[in-house]
C-alpha positions as CSV (number, residue, x, y, z in Angstrom):
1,X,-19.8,-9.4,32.0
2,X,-16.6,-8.9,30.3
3,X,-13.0,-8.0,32.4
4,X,-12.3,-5.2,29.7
5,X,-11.3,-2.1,31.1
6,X,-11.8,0.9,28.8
7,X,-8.5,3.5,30.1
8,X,-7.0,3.1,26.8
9,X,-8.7,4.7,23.4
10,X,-8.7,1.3,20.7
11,X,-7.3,1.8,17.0
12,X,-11.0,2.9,16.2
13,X,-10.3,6.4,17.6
14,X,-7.2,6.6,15.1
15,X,-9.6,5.4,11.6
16,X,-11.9,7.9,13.2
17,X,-9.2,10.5,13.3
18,X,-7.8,9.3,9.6
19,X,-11.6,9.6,8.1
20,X,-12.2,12.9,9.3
21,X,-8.8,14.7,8.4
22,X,-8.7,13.3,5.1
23,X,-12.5,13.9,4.6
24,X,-11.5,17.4,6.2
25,X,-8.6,17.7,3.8
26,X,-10.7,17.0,0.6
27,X,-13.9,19.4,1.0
28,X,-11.7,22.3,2.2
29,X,-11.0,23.0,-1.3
30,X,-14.9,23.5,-2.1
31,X,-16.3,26.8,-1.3
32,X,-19.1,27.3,0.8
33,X,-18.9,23.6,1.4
34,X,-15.5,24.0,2.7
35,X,-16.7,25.6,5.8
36,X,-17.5,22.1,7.1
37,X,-13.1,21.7,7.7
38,X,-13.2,24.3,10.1
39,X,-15.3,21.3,11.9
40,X,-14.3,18.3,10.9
41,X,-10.1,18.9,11.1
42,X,-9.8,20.1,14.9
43,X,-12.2,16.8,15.8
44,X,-10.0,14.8,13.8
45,X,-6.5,16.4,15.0
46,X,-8.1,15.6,18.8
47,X,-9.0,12.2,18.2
48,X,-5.5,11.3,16.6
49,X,-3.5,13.1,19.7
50,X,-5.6,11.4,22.0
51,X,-5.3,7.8,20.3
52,X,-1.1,8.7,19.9
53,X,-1.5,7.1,23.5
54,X,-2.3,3.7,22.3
55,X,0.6,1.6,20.7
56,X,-2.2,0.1,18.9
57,X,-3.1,2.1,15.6
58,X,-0.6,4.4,16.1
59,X,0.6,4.8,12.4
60,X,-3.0,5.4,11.4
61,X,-3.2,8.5,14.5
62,X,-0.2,10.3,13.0
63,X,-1.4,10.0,9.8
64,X,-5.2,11.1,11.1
65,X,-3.0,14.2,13.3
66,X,-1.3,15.0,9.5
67,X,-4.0,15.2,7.3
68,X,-5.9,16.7,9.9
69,X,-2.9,19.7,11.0
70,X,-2.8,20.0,7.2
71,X,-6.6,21.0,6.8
72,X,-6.7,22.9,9.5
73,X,-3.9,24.8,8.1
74,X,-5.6,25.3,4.9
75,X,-8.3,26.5,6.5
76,X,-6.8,29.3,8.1
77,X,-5.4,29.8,4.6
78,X,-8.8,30.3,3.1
79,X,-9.9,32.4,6.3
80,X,-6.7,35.1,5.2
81,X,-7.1,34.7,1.6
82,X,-10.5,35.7,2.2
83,X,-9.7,38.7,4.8
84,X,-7.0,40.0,2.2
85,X,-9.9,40.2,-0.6
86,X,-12.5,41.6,1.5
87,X,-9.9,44.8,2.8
88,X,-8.6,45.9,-1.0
């Protein structure tokens, strides 16, 4: 048995967080498909603010917490784009 403890998130929660905000980040541009940001970018943005904590990886978690922030943004984009062109 192994002395690890586990109170501290390793730099695999801040790849995780990378992958899904820039996976996130491309298919939000895809209609219909796109629907699968509104998913992927707040489980990424989480991930990359909870692995922020580890000194470890912590470039990669900003950049996860970026491209993540950014899809979700655009996502919210699409959601009013939409809204204004349903009301006309």
């Amino acid at each position: 048995m192994s002395d690890q403890t586990y109170d501290r998130p390793g730099p695999g929660m801040a790849a995780a967080s990378l992958i899904l905000g820039v996976f996130g980040l491309m298919v939000v541009w895809i209609p219909l498909i796109g629907m699968i940001a509104w998913v992927l970018s707040p489980l990424g943005l989480v991930l990359g603010l909870v692995a922020l904590r580890n000194p470890a990886g912590r470039g990669v978690a900003i950049a996860g917490v970026t491209c993540s922030a950014i899809g979700l943004l655009a996502c919210f984009g699409w959601a009013m784009l939409f809204g204004a062109s349903v009301s006309i």
